[in-house]
N, C-alpha and C positions, 0 to 999 in steps of 0.2 A: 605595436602588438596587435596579433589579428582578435575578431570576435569570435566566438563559435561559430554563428553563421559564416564570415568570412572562410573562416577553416572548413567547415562545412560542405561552401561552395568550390576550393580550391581545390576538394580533392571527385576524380571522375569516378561516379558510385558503377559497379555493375551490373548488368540487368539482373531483375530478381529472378528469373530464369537458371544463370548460370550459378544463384546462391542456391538453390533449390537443389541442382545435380551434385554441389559438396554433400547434400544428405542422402544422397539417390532419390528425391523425389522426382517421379514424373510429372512432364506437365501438365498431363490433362489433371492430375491432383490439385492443380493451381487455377484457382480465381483473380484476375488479375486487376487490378487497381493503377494503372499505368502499366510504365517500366519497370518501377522501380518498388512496387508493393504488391504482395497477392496475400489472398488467405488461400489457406487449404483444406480441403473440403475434410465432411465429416466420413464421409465413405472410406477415402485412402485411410485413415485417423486409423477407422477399427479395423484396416489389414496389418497395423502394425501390434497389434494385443502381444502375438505371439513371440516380440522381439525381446532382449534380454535391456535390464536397463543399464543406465551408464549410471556413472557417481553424481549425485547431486552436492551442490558447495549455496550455502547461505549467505549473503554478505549482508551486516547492517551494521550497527552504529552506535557512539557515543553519544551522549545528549549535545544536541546540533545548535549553532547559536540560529535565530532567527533566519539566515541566508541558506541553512544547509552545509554542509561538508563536503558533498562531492561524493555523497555513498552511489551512485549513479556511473560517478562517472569511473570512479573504480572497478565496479560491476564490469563494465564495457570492454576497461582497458585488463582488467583478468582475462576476460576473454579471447582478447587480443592477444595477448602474452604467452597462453595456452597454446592458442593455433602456434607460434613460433617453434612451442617447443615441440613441436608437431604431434598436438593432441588433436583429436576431433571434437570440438569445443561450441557451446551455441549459448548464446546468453536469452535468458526469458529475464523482461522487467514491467513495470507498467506504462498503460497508457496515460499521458500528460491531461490534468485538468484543466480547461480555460482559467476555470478560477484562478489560481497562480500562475498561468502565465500571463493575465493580466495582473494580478494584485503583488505579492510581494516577491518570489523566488522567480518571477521570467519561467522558460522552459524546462522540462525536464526530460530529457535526451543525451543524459550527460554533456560532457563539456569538454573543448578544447580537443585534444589528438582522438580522445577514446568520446564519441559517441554513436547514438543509431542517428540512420540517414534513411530517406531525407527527413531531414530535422526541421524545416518548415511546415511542413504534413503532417509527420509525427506529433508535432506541438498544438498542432491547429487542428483541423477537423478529422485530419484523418479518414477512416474507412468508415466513418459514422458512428462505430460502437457507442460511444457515450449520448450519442442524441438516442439513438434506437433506447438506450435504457430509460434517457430522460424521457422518450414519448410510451414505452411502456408503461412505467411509472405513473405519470399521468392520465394515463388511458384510464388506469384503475378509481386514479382518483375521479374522473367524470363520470365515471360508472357505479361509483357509492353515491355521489349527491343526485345523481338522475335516480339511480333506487329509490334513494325518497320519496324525491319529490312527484314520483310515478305512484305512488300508493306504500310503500315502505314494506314490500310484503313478507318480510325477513324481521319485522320489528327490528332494524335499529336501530339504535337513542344516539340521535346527531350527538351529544356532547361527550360521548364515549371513543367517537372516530379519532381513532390516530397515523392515520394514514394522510399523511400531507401532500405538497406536491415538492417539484425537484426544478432548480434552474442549475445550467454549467457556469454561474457567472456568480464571483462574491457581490453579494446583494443584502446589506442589515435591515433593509427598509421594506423587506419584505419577510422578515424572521417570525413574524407576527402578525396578523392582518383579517380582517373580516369579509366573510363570502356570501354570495347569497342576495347585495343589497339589491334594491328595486323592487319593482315590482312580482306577483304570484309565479310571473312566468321564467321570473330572474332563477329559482332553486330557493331553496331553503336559507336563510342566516343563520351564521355559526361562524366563531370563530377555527380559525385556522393557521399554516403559515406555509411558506414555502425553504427546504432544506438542498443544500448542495447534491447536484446529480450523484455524485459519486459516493454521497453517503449511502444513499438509498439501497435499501432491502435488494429493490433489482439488478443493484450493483453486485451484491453480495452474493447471491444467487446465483450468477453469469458465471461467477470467477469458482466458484463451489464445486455448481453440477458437472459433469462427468459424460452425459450426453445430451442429447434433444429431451429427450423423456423424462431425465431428472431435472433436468432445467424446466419441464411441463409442472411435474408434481410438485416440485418445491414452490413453483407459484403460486401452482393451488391452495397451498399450507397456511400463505399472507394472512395474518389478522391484520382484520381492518378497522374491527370495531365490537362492540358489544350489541346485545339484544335486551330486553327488559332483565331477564332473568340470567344476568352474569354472563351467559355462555359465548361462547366467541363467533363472528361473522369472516369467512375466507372469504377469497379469492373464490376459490371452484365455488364456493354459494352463491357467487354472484356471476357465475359461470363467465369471468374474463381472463381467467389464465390461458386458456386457447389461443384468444386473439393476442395476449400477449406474449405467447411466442413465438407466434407466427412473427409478430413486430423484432425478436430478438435473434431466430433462424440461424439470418446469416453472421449476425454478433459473435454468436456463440465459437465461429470458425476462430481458428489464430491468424493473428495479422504477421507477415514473414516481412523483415526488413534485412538488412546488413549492418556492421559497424561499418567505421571508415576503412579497416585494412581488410573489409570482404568477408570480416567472421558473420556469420549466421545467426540471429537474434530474430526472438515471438516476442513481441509490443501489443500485451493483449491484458483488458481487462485493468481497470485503476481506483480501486479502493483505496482509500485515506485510513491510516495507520492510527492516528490519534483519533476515528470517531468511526472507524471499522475497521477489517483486517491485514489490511496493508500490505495485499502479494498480487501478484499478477496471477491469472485465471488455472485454474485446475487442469483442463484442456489441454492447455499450452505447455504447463510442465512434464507433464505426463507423455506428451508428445515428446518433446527433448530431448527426455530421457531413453525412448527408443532409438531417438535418430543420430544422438551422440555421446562421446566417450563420456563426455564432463559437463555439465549442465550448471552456471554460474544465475542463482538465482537472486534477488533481495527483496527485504522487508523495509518496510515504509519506519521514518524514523531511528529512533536507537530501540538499544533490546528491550529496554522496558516495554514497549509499546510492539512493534512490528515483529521480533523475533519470539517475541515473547508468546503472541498470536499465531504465527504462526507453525509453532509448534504445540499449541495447546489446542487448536481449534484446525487449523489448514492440514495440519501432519497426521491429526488423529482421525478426519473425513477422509482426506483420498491416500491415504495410508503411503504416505512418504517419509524418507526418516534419510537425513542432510548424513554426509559422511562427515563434514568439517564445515568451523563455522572464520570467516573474516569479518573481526573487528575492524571496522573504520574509525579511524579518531585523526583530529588537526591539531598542531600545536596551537591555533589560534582558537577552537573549541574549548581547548583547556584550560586556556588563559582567560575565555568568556567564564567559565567553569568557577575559577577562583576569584572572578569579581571584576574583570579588565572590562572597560566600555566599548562598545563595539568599534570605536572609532579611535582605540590604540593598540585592535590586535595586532597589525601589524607591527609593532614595536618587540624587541627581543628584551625578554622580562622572564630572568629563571626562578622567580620568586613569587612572582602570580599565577607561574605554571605551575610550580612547587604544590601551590594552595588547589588547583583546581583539575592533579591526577589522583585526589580517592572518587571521582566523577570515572574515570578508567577504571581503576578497581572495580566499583560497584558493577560497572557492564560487564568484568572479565566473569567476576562470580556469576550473574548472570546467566552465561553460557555454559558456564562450567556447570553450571548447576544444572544442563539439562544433559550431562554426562559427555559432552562433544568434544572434541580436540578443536584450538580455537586460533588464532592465526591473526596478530594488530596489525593492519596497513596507516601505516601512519601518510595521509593524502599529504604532501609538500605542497608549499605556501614557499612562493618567492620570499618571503619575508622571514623566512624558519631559520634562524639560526644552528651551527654544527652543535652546540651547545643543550639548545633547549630539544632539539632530535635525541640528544645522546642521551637525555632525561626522562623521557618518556621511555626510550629503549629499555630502559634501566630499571622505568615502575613495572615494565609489563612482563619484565623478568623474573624481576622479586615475586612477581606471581604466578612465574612458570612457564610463560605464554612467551612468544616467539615475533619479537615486532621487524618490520622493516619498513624502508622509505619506499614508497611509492610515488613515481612522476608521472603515473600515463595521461594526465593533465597533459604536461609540457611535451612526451615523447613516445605516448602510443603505446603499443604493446613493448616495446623494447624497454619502456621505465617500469612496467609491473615484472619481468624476467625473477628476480629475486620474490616477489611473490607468490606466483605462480610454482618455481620450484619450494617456496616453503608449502605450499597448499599441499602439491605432488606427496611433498613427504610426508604431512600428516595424516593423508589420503590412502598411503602405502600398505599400512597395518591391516590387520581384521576392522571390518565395521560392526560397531556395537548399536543399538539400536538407541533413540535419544529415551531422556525419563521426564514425562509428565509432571506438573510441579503440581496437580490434583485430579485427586479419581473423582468419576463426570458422577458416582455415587451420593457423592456428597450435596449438603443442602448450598445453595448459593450463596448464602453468608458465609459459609465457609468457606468456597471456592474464591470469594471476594478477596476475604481477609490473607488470606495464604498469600497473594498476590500483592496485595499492598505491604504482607511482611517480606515476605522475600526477594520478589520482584526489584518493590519499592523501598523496600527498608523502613516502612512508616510503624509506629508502634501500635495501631489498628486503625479500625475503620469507625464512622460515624454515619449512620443514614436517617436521611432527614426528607423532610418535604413528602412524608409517606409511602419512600424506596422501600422500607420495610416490608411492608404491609403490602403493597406489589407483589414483592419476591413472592412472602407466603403464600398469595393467591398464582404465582403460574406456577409455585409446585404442587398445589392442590388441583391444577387443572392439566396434573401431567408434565409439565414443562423441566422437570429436575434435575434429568442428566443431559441436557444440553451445558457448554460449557461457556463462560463467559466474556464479553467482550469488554475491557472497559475503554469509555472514551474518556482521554486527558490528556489533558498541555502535553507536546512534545520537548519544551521546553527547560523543564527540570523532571526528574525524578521523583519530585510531589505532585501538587493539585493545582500547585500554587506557581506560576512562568516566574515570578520573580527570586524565586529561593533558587541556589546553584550550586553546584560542587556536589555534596553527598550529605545531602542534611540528615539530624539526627534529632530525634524527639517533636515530630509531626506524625498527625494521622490522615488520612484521606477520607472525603465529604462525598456520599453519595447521594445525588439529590433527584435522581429520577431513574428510569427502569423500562425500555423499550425492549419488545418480543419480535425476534426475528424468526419467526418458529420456520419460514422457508429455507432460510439461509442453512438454520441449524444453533443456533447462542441467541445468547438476551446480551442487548447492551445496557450498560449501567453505565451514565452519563458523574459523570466528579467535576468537583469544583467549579469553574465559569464557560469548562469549554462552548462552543457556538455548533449546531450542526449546520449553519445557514453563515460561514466568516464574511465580514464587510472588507473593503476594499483599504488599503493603507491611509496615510496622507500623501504618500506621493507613488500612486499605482505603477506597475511597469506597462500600463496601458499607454503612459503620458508620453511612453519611450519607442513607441513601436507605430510604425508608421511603411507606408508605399510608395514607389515613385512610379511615374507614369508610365515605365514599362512594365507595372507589376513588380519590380524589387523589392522586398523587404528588407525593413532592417528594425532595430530596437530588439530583434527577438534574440533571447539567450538562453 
């Protein structure tokens, strides 16, 4: 059986040239990064305003066991399937963080028939976007502690700074840490710590704005910290949102790839779903949608988390509204779902599936509930019995919803064909506009609460550690109809990674309160999640290696 990269390299990718002429771009539109990668500039971007859009399709997810599902690679192979049935088709996804593809899930470029290529690039450094974020990021934070320790002419009170710094690599031994030591000329002492690139505000911001100028402003907006007297210290106070756009310019372009059978894919932008918004850049979508019929997007995660965001926060800023939404779910999720240890899902067990499809319920409501027509791809697992398939077929019926098997794992666009024509058809009708599950009116507890009821199914909320008392102070200082992000486990449905299935008589713990006022939402941190995750016990770094011509392998 080949690897993804094996498959990867097997197949002869096209110049991105010739992927570029499938949407009539020209090439001077294109910045090229090799052969086989360009962005495209912001200039062409805005001759396209006047274009009509195409259908946007959401794909995301049931609660995933720790490895993921394959919501990726479904993404990919919709795409794929699309072109066949000769739609004009382009998938937008995210760009891959180092952190997991050294730490636990390997690559994220999809997998096997259906992914983007090249898929070494892709996974690895790519066209820089994530460092440029990381050294924006950064920039800012050497430019609050030289404030200081320059005279502090802004008064403000080091222990108020919450502006950290940012690595692309899971690191716990640095989640916490002291800065400043040595001597006078070292900066100030003060505790600190450093958070994953991708969480970071500048992540959020990238994937948001709309063009150079909102991506300026919104930087400006950064709280960084406090002054004697409550009020808040930006960005523009400390006059570095300039130079940090200048650092983000070219970022902010879409990165243009292909899948493996030549369909058209932007790989732009990579927020994390569980500790921010979970979509690929605003840029990029919007672009898509001029350039082609059908535009297959996803959210990070299951609905709870990714979908959920991105309809509350992502749909309500750049005013996008999904025609139909694909469920992803595995028979082997479901079986994690009802209690099976990761290391018998592959075993055919129609009785710990039994126990761990109200886990599918729970996400179909979900969707439904944001008024959409909704579509199960159930990803096939060599190991899926005709049995335990016909079961899940079965739940997702009893609740209206429309499942089918999905192979484009094993067989590229031709194994999504049954997908892609159920999408077509739900696609067919009038589009109705999706419904918010709260008005931005509301005070943030409320907006919390509504979210861990319905969302989560939890019987309320608990806030602790003085999340409270937060809240009340950023809606005193204005901050109120921003809408909310919360970070948690992607793991279950609670707060909690080890609860599964669709628990019933829990609440959810909010223990902290971070202000993204650039972005646009406040995040509110639940239960243990990490914004800085450490590395496994046995990394996929230990697996990844080069041989002396440059080859790679380990990566997936």
């Amino acid at each position: 059986m080949l690897t993804d990269l094996e498959i990867a390299h097997s197949v002869k990718m096209k110049p991105v040239s010739e992927i570029a002429e499938k949407l009539a771009i020209p090439q001077e539109a294109l910045n090229f990064y090799g052969n086989n990668i360009a962005k495209i500039n912001r200039d062409y971007l805005k001759t396209l305003a006047d274009k009509p859009d195409g259908k946007l399709i959401l794909v995301t997810a049931t609660t995933p066991t720790p490895a993921g599902e394959g919501k990726t690679t479904v993404t990919v192979g919709l795409g794929q399937a699309l072109a066949l049935r000769n739609k004009k088709a382009m998938v937008c996804i995210r760009e891959p963080s180092l952190g997991p593809c050294f730490g636990i899930k390997g690559g994220a470029a999809g997998g096997g028939y259906s992914q983007v290529v090249p898929m070494e690039q892709i996974n690895l450094h790519f066209t820089g976007d994530i460092h440029a974020i990381g050294t924006a990021h950064n920039l800012l934070a050497a430019m609050v502690d030289n404030h200081i320790h320059q005279g502090n002419a802004l008064g403000i009170v080091p222990k108020t700074i919450r502006w950290r710094r940012v690595l692309d690599i899971n690191e716990r031994a640095l989640r916490s840490i002291v800065i400043g030591l040595g001597g006078k000329a070292d900066g100030v002492t003060r505790q600190s710590g450093f958070d994953i690139t991708v969480s970071s505000e500048v992540m959020a911001i990238l994937c948001l704005a709309t063009d150079l100028r909102d991506l300026k402003e919104r930087l400006g907006r950064i709280v960084v910290g406090e002054r004697r007297d409550g009020s808040f210290v930006t960005a523009a106070d400390l006059k570095a949102h300039g130079s940090m756009a200048v650092l983000l310019k070219d970022a902010l372009d879409p990165n243009l790839v292909q899948t493996l059978e030549g369909v058209p894919a932007f790989v732009h932008g990579g927020p994390f779903a569980n500790i921010a918004h979970g979509t690929n850049t605003v840029v990029a979508t919007k672009a898509a949608l001029k350039l082609a019929d059908i535009v297959i997007t996803e959210a990070g995660f299951g609905s709870d988390l990714g979908a959920e965001k991105f309809f509350n926060i992502v749909s309500r800023q750049a005013g996008l509204n999904p025609a139909a939404v694909v469920l992803v779910t595995t028979v082997r999720s479901l079986k994690y779902q009802g209690g099976a240890p990761m290391n018998v899902l592959g075993t055919p067990d129609t009785e710990v599936l039994q126990k761990g499809l109200g886990n599918l319920e729970a996400h179909l409501e979900n969707i439904t509930g944001f008024g959409l027509p909704v579509v199960v791809a159930i990803n096939r697992f060599g190991s899926d019995s005709e049995e335990e398939l016909a079961l899940v077929k079965k739940a997702a019926a009893s609740f209206g919803a429309k499942a089918v098997v999905s192979e484009v794992f094993a067989r590229g666009g031709e194994g999504g064909l049954e997908l892609a024509d159920a999408i077509l058809e739900a696609v067919s009708g009038e589009q109705k506009p999706f419904k918010p599950r709260y008005d931005l009116g509301m005070s943030f507890k409320e907006k919390i609460e509504i979210l861990a009821k319905t969302v989560y199914g939890a019987d309320g909320v608990d806030f602790v550690d003085g999340a409270e008392k937060e809240l009340a102070a950023l809606e005193a200082a204005g901050y109120r109809n921003l809408p909310v992000c919360i970070a948690k486990t992607p793991l279950s449905l609670t707060d909690d990674p080890v609860k599964k299935g669709r628990p019933k008589g829990f609440r959810i713990s909010i223990r902290e309160i971070r202000l993204s006022a650039g972005a646009g939402f406040i995040v509110a941190i639940s239960g243990q999640i990490m914004i800085m995750p450490g590395l496994p016990k046995v990394p996929a770094a230990e697996r990844i290696d080069i041989d002396d011509e440059g080859n790679i392998s380990g990566l997936f």
